[in-house]
PDB file of N, CA, C and O in Angstrom:
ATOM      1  N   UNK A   1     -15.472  -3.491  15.103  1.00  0.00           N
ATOM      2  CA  UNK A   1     -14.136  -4.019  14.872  1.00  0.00           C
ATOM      3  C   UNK A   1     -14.162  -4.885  13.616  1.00  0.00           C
ATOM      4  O   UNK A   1     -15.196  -5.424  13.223  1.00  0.00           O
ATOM      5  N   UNK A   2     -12.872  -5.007  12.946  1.00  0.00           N
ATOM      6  CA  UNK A   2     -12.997  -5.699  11.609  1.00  0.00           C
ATOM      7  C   UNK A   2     -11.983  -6.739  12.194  1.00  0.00           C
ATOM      8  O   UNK A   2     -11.386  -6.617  13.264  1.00  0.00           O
ATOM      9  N   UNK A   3     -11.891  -7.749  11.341  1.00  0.00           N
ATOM     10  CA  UNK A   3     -11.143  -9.233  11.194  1.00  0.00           C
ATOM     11  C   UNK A   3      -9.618  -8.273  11.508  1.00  0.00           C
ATOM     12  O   UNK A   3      -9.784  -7.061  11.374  1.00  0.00           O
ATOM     13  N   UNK A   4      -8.538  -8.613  11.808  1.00  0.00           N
ATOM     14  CA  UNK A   4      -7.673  -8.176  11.963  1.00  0.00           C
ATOM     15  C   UNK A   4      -6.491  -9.213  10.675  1.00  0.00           C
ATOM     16  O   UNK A   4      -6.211 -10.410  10.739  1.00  0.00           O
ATOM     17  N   UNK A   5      -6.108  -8.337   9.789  1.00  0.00           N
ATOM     18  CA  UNK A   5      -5.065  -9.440   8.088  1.00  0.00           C
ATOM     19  C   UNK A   5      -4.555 -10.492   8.970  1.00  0.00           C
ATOM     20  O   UNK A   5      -4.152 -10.365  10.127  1.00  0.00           O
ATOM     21  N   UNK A   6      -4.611 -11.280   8.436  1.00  0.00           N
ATOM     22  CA  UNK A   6      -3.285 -12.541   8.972  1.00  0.00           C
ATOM     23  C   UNK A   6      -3.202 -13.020  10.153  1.00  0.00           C
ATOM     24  O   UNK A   6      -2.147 -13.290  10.727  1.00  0.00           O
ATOM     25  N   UNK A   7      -4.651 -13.196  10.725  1.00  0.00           N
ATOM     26  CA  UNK A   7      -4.521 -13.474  11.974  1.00  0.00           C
ATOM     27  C   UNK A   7      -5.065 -14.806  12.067  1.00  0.00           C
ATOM     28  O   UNK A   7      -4.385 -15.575  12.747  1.00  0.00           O
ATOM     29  N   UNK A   8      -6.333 -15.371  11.452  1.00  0.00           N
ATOM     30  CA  UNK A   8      -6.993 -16.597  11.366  1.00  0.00           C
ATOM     31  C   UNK A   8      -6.576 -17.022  12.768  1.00  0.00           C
ATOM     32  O   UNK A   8      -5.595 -17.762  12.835  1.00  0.00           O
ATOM     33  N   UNK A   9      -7.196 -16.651  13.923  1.00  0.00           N
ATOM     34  CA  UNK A   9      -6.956 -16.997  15.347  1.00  0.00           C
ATOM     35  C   UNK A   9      -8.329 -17.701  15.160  1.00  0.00           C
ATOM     36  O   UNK A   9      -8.074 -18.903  15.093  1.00  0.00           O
ATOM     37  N   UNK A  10      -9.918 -17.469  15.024  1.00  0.00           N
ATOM     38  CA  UNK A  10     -11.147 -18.032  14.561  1.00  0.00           C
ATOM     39  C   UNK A  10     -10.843 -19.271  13.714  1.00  0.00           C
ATOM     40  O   UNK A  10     -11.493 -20.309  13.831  1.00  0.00           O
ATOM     41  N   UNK A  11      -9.905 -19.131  12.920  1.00  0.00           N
ATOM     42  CA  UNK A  11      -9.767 -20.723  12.043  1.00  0.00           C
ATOM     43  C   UNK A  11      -9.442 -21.550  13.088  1.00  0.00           C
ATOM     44  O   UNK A  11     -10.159 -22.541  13.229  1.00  0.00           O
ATOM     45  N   UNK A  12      -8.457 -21.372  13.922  1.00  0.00           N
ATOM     46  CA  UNK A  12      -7.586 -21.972  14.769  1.00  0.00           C
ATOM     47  C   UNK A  12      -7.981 -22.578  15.892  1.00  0.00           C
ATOM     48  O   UNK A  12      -8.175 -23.792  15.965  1.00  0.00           O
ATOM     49  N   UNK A  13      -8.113 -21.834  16.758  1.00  0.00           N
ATOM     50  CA  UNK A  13      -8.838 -22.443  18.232  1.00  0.00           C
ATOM     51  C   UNK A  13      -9.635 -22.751  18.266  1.00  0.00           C
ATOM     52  O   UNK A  13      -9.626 -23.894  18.723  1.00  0.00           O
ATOM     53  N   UNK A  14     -10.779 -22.337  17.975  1.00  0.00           N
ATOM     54  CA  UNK A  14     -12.234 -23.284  18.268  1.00  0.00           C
ATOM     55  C   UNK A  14     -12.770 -24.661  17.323  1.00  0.00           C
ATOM     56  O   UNK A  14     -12.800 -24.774  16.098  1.00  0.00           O
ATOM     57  N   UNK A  15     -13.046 -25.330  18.053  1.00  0.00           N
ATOM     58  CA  UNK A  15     -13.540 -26.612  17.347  1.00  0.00           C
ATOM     59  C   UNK A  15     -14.765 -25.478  16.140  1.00  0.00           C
ATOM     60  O   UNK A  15     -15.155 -24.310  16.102  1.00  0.00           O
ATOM     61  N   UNK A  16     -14.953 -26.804  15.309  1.00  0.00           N
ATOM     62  CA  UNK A  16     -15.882 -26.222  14.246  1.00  0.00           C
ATOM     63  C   UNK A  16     -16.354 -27.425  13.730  1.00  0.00           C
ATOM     64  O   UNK A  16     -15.619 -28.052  12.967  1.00  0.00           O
ATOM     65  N   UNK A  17     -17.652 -27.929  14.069  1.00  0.00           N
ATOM     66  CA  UNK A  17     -18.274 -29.120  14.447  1.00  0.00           C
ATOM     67  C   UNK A  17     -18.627 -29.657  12.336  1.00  0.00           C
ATOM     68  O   UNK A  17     -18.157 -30.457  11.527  1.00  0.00           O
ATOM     69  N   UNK A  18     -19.330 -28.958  12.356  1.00  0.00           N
ATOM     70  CA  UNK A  18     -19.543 -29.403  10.702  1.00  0.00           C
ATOM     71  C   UNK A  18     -18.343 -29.334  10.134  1.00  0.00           C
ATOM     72  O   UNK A  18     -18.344 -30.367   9.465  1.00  0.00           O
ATOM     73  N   UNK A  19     -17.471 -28.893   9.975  1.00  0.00           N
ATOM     74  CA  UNK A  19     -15.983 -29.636   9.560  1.00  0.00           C
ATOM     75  C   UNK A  19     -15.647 -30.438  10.118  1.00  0.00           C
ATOM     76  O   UNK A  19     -14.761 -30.977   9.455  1.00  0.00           O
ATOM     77  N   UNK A  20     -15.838 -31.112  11.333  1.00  0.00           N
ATOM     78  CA  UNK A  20     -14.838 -32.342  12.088  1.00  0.00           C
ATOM     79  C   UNK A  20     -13.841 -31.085  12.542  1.00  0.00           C
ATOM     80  O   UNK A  20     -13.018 -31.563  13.323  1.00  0.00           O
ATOM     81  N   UNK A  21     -13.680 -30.133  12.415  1.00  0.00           N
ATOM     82  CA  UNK A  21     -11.880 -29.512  13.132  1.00  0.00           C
ATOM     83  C   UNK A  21     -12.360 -29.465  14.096  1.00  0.00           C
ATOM     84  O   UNK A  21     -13.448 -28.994  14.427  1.00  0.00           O
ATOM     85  N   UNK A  22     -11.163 -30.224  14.961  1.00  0.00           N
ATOM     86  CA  UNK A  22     -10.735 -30.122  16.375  1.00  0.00           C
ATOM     87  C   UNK A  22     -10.449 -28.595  16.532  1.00  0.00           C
ATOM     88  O   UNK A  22     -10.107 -27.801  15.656  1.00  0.00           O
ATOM     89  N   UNK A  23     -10.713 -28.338  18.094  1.00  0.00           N
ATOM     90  CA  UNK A  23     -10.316 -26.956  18.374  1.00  0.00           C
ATOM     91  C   UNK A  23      -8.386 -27.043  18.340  1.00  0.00           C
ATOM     92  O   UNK A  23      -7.781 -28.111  18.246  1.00  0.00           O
ATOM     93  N   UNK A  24      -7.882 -26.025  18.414  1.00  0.00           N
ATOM     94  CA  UNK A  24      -6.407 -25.969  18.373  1.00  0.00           C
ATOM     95  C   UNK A  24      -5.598 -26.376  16.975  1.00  0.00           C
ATOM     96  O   UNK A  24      -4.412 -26.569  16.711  1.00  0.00           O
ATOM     97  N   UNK A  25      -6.612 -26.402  16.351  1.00  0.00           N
ATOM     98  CA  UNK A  25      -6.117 -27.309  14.478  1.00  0.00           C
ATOM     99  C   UNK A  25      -6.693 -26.061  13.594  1.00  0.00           C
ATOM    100  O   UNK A  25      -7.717 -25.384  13.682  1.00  0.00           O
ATOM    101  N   UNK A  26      -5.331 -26.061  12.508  1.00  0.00           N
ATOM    102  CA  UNK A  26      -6.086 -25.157  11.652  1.00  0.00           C
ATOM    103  C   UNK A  26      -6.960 -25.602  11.262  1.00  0.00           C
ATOM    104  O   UNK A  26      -7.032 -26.776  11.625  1.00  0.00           O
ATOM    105  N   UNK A  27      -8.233 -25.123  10.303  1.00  0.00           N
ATOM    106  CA  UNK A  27      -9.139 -25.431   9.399  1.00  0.00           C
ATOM    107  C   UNK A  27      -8.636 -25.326   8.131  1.00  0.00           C
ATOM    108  O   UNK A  27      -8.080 -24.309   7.716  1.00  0.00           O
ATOM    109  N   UNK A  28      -8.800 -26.310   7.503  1.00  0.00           N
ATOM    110  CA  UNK A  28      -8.381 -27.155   6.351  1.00  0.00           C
ATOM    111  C   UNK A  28      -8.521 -25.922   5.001  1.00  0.00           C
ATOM    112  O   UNK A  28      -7.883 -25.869   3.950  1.00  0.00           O
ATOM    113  N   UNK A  29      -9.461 -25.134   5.451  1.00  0.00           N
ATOM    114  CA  UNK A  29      -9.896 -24.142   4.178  1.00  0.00           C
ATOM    115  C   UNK A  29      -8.615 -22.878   4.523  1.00  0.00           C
ATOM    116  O   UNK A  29      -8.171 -22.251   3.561  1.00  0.00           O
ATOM    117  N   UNK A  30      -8.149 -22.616   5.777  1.00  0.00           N
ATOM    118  CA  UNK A  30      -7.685 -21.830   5.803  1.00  0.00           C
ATOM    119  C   UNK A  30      -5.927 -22.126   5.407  1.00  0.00           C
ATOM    120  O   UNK A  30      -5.184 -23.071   5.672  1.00  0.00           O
ATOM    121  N   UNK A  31      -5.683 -20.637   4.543  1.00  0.00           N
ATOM    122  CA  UNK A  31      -4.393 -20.435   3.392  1.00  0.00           C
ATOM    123  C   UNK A  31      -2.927 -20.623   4.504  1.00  0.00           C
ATOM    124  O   UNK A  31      -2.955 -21.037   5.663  1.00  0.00           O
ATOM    125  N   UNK A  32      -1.637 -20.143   3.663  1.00  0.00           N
ATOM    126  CA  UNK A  32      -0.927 -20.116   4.229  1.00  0.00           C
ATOM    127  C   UNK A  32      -0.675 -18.342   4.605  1.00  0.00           C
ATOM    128  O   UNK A  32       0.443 -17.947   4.937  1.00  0.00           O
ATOM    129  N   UNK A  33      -1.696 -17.530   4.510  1.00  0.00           N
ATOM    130  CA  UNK A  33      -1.525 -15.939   4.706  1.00  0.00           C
ATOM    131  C   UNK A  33      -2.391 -16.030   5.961  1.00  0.00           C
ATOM    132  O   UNK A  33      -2.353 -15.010   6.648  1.00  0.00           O
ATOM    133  N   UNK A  34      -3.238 -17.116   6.460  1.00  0.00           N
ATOM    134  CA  UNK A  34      -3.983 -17.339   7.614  1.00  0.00           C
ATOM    135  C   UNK A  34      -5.854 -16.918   7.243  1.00  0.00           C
ATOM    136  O   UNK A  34      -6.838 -17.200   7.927  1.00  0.00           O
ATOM    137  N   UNK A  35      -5.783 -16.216   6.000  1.00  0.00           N
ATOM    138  CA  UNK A  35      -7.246 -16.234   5.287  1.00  0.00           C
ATOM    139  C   UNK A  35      -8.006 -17.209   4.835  1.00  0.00           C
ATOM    140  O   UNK A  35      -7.484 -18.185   4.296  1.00  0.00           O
ATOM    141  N   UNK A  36      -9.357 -17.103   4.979  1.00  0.00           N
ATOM    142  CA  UNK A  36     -10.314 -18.802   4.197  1.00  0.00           C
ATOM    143  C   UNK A  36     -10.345 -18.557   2.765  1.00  0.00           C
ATOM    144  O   UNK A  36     -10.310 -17.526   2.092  1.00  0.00           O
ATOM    145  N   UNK A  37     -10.412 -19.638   2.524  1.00  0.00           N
ATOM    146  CA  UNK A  37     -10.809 -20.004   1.190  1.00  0.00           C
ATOM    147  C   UNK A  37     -12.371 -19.918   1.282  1.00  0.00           C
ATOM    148  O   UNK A  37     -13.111 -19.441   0.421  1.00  0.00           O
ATOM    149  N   UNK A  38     -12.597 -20.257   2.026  1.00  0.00           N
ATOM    150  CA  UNK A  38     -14.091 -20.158   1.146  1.00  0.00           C
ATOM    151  C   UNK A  38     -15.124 -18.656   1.866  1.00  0.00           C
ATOM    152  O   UNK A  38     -16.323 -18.537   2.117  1.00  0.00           O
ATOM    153  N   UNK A  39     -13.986 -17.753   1.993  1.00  0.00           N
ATOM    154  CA  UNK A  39     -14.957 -15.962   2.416  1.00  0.00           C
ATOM    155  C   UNK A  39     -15.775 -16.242   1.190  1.00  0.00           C
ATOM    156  O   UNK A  39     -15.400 -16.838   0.181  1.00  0.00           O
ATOM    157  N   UNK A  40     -17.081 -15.662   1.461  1.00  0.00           N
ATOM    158  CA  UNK A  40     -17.852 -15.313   0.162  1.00  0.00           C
ATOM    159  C   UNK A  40     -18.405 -16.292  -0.358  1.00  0.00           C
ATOM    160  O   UNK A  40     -19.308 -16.142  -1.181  1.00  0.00           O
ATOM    161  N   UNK A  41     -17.864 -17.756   0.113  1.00  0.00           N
ATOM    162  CA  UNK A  41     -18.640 -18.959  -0.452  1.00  0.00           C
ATOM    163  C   UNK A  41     -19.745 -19.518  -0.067  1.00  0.00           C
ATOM    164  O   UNK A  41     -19.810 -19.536   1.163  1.00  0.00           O
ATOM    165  N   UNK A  42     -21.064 -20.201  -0.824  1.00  0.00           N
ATOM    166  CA  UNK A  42     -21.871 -20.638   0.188  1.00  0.00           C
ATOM    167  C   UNK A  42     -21.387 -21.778   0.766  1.00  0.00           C
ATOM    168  O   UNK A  42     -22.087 -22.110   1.723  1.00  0.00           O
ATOM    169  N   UNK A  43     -20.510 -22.470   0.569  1.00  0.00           N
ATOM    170  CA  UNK A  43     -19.912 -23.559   1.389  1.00  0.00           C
ATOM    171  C   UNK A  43     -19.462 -23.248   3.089  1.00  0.00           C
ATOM    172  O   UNK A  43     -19.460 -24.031   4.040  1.00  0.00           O
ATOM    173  N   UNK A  44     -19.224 -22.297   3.047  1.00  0.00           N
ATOM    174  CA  UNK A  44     -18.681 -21.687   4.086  1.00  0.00           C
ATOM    175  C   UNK A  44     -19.306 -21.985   5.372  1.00  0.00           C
ATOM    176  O   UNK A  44     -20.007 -21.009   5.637  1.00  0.00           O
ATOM    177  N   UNK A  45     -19.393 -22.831   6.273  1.00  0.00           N
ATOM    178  CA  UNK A  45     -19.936 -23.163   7.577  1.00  0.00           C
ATOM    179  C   UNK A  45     -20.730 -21.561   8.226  1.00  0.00           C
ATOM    180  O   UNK A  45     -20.193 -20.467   8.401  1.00  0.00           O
ATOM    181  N   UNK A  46     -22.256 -22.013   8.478  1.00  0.00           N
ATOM    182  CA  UNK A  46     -22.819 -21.232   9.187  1.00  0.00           C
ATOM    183  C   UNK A  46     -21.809 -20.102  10.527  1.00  0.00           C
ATOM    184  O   UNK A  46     -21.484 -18.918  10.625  1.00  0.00           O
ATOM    185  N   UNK A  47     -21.641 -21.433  11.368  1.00  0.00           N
ATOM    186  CA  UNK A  47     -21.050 -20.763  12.368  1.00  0.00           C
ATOM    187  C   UNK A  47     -19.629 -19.535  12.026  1.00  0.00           C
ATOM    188  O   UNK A  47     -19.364 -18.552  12.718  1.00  0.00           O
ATOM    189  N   UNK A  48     -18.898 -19.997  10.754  1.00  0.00           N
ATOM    190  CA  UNK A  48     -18.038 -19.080  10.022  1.00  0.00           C
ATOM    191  C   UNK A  48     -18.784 -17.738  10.200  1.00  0.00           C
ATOM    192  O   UNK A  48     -18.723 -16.965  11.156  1.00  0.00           O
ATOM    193  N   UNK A  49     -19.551 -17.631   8.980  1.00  0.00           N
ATOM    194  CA  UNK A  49     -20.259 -16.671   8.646  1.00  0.00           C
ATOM    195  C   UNK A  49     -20.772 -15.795   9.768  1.00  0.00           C
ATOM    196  O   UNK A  49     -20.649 -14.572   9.704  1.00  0.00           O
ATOM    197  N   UNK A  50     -21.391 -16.451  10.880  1.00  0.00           N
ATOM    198  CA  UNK A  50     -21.845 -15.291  11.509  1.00  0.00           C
ATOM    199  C   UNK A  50     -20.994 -14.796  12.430  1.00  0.00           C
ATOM    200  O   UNK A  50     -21.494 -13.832  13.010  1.00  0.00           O
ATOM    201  N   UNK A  51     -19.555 -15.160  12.914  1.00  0.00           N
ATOM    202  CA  UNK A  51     -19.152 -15.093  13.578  1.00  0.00           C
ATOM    203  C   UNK A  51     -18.521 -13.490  13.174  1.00  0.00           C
ATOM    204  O   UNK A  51     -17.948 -13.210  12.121  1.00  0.00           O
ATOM    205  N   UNK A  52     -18.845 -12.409  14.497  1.00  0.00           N
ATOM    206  CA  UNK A  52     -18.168 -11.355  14.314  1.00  0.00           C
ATOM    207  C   UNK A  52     -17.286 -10.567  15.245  1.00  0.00           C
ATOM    208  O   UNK A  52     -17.435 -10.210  16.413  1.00  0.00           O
ATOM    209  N   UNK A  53     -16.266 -10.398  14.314  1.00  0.00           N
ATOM    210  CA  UNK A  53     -14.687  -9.869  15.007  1.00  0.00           C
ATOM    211  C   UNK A  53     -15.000  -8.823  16.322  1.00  0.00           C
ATOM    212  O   UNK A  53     -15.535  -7.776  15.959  1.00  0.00           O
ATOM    213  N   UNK A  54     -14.856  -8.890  17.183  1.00  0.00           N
ATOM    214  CA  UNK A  54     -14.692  -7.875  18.839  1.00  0.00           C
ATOM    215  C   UNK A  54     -13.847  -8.257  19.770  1.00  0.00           C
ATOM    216  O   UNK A  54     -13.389  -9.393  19.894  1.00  0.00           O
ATOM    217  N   UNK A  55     -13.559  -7.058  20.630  1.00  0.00           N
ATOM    218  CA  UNK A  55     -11.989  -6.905  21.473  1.00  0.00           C
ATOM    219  C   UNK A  55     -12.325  -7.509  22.504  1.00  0.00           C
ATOM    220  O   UNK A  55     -11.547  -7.217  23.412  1.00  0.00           O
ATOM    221  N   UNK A  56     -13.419  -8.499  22.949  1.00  0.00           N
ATOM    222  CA  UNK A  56     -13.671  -9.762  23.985  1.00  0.00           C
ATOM    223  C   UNK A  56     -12.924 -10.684  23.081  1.00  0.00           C
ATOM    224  O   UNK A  56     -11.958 -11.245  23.598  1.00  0.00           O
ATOM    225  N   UNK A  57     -13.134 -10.897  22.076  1.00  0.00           N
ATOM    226  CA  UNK A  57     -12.802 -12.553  21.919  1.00  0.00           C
ATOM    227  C   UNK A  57     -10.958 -12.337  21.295  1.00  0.00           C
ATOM    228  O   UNK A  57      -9.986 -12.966  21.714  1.00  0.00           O
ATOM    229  N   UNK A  58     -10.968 -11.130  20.082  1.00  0.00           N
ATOM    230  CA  UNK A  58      -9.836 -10.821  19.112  1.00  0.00           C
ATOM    231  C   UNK A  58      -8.747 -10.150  20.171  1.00  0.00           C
ATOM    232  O   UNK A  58      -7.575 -10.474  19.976  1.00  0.00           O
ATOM    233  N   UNK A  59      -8.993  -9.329  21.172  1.00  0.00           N
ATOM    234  CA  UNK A  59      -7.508  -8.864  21.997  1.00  0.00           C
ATOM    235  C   UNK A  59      -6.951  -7.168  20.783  1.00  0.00           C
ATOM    236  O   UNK A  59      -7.418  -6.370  19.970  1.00  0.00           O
ATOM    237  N   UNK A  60      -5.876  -7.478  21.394  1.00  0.00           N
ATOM    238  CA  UNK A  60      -5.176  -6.310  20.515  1.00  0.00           C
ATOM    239  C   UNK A  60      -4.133  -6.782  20.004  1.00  0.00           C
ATOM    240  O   UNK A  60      -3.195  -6.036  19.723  1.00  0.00           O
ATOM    241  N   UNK A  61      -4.075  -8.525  19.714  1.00  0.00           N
ATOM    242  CA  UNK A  61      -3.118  -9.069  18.588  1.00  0.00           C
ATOM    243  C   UNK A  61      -3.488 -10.063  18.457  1.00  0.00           C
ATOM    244  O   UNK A  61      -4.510 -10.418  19.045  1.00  0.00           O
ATOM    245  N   UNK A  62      -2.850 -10.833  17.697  1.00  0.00           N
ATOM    246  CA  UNK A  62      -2.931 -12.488  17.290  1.00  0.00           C
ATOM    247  C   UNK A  62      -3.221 -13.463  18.330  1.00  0.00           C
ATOM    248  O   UNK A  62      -4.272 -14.055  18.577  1.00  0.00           O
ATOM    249  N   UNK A  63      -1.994 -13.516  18.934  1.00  0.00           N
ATOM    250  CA  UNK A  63      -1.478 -14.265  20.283  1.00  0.00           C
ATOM    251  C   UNK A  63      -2.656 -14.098  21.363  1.00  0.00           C
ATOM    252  O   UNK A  63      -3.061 -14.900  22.205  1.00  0.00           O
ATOM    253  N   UNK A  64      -3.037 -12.906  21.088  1.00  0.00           N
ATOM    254  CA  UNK A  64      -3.832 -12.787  22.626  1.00  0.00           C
ATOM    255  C   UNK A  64      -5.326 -12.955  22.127  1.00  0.00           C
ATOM    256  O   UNK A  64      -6.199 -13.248  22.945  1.00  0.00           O
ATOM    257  N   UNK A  65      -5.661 -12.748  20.617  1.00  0.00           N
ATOM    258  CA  UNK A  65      -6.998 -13.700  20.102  1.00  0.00           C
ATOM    259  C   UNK A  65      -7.131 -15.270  20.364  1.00  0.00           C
ATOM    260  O   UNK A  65      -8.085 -15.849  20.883  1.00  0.00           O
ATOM    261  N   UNK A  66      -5.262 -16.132  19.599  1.00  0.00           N
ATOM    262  CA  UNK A  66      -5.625 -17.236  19.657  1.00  0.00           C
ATOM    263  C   UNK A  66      -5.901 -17.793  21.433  1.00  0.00           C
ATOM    264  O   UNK A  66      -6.558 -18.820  21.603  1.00  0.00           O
ATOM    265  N   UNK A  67      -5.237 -16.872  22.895  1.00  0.00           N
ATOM    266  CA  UNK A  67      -5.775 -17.612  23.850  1.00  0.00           C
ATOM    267  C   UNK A  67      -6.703 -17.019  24.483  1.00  0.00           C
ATOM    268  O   UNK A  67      -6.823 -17.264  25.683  1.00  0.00           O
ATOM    269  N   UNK A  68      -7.610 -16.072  23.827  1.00  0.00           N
ATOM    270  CA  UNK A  68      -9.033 -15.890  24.373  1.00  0.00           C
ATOM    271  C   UNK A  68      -9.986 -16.722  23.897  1.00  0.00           C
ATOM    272  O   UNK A  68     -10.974 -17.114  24.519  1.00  0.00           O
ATOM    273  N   UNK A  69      -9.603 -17.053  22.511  1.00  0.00           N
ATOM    274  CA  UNK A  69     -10.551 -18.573  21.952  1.00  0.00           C
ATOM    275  C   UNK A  69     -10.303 -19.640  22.559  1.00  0.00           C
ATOM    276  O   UNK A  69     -11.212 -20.307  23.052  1.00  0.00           O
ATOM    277  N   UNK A  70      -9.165 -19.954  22.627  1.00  0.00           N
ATOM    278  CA  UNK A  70      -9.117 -21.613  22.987  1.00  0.00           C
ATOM    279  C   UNK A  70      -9.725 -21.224  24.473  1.00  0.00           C
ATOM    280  O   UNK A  70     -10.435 -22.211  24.664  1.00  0.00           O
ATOM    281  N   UNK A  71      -9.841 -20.620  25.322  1.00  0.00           N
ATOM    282  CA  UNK A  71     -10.535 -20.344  26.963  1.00  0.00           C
ATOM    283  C   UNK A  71     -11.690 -20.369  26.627  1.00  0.00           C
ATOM    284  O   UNK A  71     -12.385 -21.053  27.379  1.00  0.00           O
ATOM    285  N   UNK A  72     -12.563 -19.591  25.238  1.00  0.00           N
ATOM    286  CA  UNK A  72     -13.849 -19.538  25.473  1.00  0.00           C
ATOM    287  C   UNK A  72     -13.824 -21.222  24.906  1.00  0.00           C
ATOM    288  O   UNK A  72     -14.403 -21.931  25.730  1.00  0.00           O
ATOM    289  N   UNK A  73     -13.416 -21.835  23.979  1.00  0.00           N
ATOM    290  CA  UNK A  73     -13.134 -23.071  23.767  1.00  0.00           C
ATOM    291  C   UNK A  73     -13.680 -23.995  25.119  1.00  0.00           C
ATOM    292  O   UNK A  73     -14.734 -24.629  25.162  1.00  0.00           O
ATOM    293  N   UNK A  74     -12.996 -23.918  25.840  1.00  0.00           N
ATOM    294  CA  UNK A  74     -12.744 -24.756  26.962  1.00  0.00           C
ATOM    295  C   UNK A  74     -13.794 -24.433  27.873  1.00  0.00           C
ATOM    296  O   UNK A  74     -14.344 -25.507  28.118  1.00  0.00           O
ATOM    297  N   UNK A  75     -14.229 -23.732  28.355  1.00  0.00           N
ATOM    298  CA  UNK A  75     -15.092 -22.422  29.042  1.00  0.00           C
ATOM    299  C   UNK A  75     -16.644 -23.469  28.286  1.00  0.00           C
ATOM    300  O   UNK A  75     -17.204 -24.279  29.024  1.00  0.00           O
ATOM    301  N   UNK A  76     -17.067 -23.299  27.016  1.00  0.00           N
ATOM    302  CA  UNK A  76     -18.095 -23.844  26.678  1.00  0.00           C
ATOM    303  C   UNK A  76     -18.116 -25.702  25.942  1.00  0.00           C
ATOM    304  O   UNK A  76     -18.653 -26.262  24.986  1.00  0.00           O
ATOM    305  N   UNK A  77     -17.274 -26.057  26.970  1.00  0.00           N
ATOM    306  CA  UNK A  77     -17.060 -27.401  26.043  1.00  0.00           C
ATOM    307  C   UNK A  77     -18.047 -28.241  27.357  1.00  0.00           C
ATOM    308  O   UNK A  77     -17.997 -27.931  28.547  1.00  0.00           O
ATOM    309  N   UNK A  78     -18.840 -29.257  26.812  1.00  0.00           N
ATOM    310  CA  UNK A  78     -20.115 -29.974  27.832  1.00  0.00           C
ATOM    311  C   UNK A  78     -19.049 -30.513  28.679  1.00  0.00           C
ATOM    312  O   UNK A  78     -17.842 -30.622  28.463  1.00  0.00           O
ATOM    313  N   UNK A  79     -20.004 -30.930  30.027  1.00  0.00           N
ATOM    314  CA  UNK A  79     -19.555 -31.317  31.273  1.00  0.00           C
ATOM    315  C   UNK A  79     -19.305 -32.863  30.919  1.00  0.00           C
ATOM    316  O   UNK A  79     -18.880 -33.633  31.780  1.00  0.00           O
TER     317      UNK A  79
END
């Protein structure tokens, strides 16, 4: 599966610890088309980079990516 255009549901819901973003907050790098600024950069947070697009986490739209993240969100947040 590939990134699905304009979805930045991955920017969105999950916390992303070496930035400070709170989960449910965009990430600061990401545009107003919902793409990063820094694809391709080495700046680009590890966890970014390896993270890869599949129909567990992404769904078969936006809406139903951004609330399978914020669950796995919540799902792996410490006791």
């Amino acid at each position: 599966m590939t990134c699905r255009a304009g979805c930045g549901a991955c920017c969105i819901a999950p916390s992303i610890s070496s930035l400070k973003k709170p989960a449910g907050v965009p990430c600061q790098h990401l545009d107003s088309q919902f793409l990063c600024r820094l694809w391709g950069d080495p700046r680009r947070p590890a966890v970014c980079s390896s993270l890869q697009a599949e129909e567990a986490m992404c769904g078969a739209h936006r809406d139903e990516a951004l609330e399978r993240l914020a669950r796995m969100e919540q799902l792996t947040l410490p006791d």
